[in-house]
C-alpha positions in Angstrom: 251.6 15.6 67.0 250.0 19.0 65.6 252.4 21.1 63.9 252.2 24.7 64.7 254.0 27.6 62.3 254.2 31.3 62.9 254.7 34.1 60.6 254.4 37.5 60.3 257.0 39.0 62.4 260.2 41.2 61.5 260.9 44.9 61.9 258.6 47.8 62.6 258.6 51.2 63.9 257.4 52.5 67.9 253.8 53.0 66.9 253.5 50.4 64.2 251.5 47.4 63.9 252.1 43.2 63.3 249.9 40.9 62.5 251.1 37.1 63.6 249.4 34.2 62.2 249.9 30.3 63.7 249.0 27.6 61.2 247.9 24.7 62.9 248.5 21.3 60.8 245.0 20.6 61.7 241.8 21.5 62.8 242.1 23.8 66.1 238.7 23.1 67.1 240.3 19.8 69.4 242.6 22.9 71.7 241.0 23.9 74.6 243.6 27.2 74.9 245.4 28.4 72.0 248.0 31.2 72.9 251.1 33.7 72.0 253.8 34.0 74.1 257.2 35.6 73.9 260.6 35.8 75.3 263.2 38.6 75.0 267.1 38.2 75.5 268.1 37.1 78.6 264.1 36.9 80.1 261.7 34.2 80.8 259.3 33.4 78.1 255.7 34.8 79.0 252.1 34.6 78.1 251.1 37.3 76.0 247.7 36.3 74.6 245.6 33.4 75.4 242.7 32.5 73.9 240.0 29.5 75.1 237.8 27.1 73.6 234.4 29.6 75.0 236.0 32.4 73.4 236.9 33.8 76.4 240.4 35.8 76.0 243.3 36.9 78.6 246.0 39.5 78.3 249.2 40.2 80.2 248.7 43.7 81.3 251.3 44.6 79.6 249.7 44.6 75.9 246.3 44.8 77.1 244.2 47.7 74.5 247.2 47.2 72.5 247.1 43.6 70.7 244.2 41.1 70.2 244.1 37.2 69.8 241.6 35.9 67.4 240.9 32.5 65.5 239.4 31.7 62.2 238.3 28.2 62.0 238.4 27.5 58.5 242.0 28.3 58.1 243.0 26.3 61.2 244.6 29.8 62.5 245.2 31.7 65.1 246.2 35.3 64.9 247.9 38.3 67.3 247.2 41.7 66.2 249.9 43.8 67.1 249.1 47.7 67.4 250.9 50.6 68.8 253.8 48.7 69.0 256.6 49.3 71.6 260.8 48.5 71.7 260.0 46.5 74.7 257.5 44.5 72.7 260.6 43.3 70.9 260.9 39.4 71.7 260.8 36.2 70.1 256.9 35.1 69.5 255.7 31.3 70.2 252.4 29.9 69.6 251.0 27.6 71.9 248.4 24.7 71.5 246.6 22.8 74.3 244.3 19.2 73.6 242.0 18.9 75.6 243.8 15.9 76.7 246.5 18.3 77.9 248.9 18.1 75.5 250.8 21.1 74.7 252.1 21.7 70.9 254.6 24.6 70.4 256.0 26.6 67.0 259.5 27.7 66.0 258.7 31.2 66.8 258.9 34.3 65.0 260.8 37.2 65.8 259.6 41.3 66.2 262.0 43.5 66.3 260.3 47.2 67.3 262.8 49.9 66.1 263.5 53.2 64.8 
């Protein structure tokens, strides 16, 4: 089973920015979708990022212009840049890994906090 560890949250400022990094235990090239999501107090968790195998990308209107989801091979990571941060982005951040076999690998999560 993959292990996946984020880092990079804590507290920021409306307007601010995060960078999230997930460290896969191995090489990401066997995930077919490799994603962020996040769940606040007392919601559902929800996709937030999602990024596929092609390179092709998908957003939850939400934080579309706003954050990106990007990969770098070589470190076996995948990152969410977090920009122009807002309270309601506040939420617990999980990183998600599908195989291509369908299994589905989850971190501990990370938590952002956007305050003033």
């Amino acid at each position: 089973q993959v292990q996946l560890v984020e880092s990079g949250g804590g507290l920021v400022q409306p307007g601010g920015s995060l960078r999230l990094s997930c460290a896969a235990s191995r090489s990401i090239f066997s995930f077919n979708f490799m994603g962020w999501y996040r769940q606040a107090p007392g919601k559902q968790r929800e996709l937030v990022a999602q990024l596929a195998a092609t390179g092709n990308t998908n957003y939850a209107d939400s934080v579309k212009g706003r954050f990106t989801i990007f990969r770098i091979y070589a470190e076996n990571t995948v990152y969410l840049q977090m920009n122009r941060l807002k309270p309601e982005d506040t939420a617990v951040y999980y990183c998600n890994g599908v195989e291509a076999d369908g299994r589905s690998s989850w971190g501990q999560g990370t938590q952002v906090t956007v305050s003033s």
